[in-house]
N, C-alpha and C positions, 0 to 999 in steps of 0.2 A: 555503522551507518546510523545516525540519528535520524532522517527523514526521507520519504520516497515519494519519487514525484507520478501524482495519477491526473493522464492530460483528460480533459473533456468527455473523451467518450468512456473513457477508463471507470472515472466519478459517474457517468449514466450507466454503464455497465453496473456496478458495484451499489448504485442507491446511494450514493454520499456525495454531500454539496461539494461543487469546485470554487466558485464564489462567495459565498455568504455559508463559512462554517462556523457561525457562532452557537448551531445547536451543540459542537462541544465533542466530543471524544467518541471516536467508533472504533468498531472490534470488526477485522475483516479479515477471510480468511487467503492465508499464505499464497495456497497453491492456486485458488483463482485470480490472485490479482496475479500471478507468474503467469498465468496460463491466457490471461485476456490477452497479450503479446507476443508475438514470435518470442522464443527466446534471444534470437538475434537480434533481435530490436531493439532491447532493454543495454543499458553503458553498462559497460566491466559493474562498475559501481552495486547499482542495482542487482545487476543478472547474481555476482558473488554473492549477495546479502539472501535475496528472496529464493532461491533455487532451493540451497539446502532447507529452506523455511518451509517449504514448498513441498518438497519429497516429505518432510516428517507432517505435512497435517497439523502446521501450527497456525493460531490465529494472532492478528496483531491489535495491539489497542496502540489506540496514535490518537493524541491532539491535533490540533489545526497547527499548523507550521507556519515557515515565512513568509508564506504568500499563497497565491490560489493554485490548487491543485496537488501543495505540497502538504505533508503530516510528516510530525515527528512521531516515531515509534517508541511509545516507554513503556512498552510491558509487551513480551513471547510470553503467549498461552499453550496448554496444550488443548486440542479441540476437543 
């Protein structure tokens, strides 16, 4: 998965722009942005990517993606 998408409350949950991401690159961590949602909530897509991301206590660095709400992920941290 190159990019996950964080709707509105996700982005106010987490401190990170939905709109206007031209402050540039954040580091967030795995198991909270898993955990802001049911797991049942999140598409196959997602839930496959961030889960295991999620259980090991990793962090994501992501630029701003294709539009608002989305980041592409290029770089697993460990926390």
């Amino acid at each position: 998965m190159d990019e996950i998408y964080l709707n509105i409350r996700r982005s106010k949950e987490l401190g990170v722009p939905y709109f206007n991401r031209s402050s540039g690159q954040i580091i967030i961590p795995a198991d909270r942005v898993f955990k802001l949602h049911q797991a049942g909530e999140w598409d196959i897509r997602h839930r496959e990517f961030l889960q295991p991301l999620a259980l090991d206590h990793k962090m994501l660095k992501c630029n701003p993606g294709s539009g608002p709400g989305w980041w592409q992920v290029v770089e697993i941290l460990n926390a």
